[in-house]
N, C-alpha and C positions, 0 to 999 in steps of 0.2 A: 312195707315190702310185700307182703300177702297178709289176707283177711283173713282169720281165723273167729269165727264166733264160741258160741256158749259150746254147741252139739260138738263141735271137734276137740274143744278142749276136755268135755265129760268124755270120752272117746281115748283121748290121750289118758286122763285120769284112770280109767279103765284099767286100759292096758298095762299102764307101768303099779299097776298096784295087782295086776294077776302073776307078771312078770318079776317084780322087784321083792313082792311083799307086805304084809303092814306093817312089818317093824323098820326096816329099811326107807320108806317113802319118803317120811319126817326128812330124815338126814339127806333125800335124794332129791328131795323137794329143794330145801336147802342149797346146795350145794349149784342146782342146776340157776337160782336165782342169783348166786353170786355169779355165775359166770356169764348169766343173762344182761346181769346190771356192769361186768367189764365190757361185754362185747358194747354195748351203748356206748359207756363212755369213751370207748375205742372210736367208736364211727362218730360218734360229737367229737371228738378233737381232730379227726381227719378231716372231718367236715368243718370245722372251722378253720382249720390251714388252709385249704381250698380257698377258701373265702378270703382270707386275710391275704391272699399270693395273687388273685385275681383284684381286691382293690388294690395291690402294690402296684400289679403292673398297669390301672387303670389313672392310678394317679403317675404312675412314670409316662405317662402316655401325654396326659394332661400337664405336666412339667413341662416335656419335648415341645408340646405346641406351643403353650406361652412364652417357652426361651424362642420359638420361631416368630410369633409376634413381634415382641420383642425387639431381635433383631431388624426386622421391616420397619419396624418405629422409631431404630437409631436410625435406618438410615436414610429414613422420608425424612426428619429430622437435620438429616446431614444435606440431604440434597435442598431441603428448603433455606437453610442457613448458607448455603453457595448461592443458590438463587437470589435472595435476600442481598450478600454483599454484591451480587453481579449487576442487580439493579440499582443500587445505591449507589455504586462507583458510575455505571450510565448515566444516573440522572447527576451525579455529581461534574463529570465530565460534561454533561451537556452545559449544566448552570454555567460552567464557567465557562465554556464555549458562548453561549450568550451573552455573557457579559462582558467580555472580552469584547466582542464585535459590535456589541449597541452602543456601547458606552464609551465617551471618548475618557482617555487618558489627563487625566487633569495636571499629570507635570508635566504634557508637553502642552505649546501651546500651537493657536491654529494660526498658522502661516498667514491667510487671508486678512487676517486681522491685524499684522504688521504693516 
């Protein structure tokens, strides 16, 4: 957050021992460290909610596209599998449409021939 070097903290040092006392310091010292080492753990656990709520929503994000893939892939899937029987049934129609008209019928017989 801010730099604080050696000069400022002998500075702070100073002051709270002209201010405070030396009998008092120990305990003030003290005191100010425990509340130095909550405020941390305060902002490390904000700061990893943050964290943990932005990959939530990165991975919900990442869900949403894949189910949209997905989707496109059932139904290129769907359309290829219609395509598929439309040309099977064409070319099955055709085969027997040719076979039908090249090929003579062998239970009947040819006229010409009586």
């Amino acid at each position: 957050m801010f730099d604080a070097g050696f000069w400022e903290f002998l500075l702070i040092g100073i002051v709270a021992l002209l201010v405070v006392g030396p009998e008092r310091l120990p305990e003030l010292a003290r005191k100010a460290g425990y509340w130095i080492g909550r405020a941390r753990k305060f902002v490390n656990t904000v700061k990893a909610d943050v964290e943990r709520e932005f990959r939530t929503e990165e991975l919900e994000k990442m869900l949403s596209q894949q189910n949209e893939e997905i989707k496109e892939l059932r139904d290129m899937m769907k359309s290829t599998q219609q395509s598929t029987l439309d040309t099977l049934n064409e070319t099955e129609y055709l085969v027997r449409a040719s076979t039908s008209t090249t090929e003579p019928d062998p239970t009947k017989k040819d006229k010409k021939q009586d």
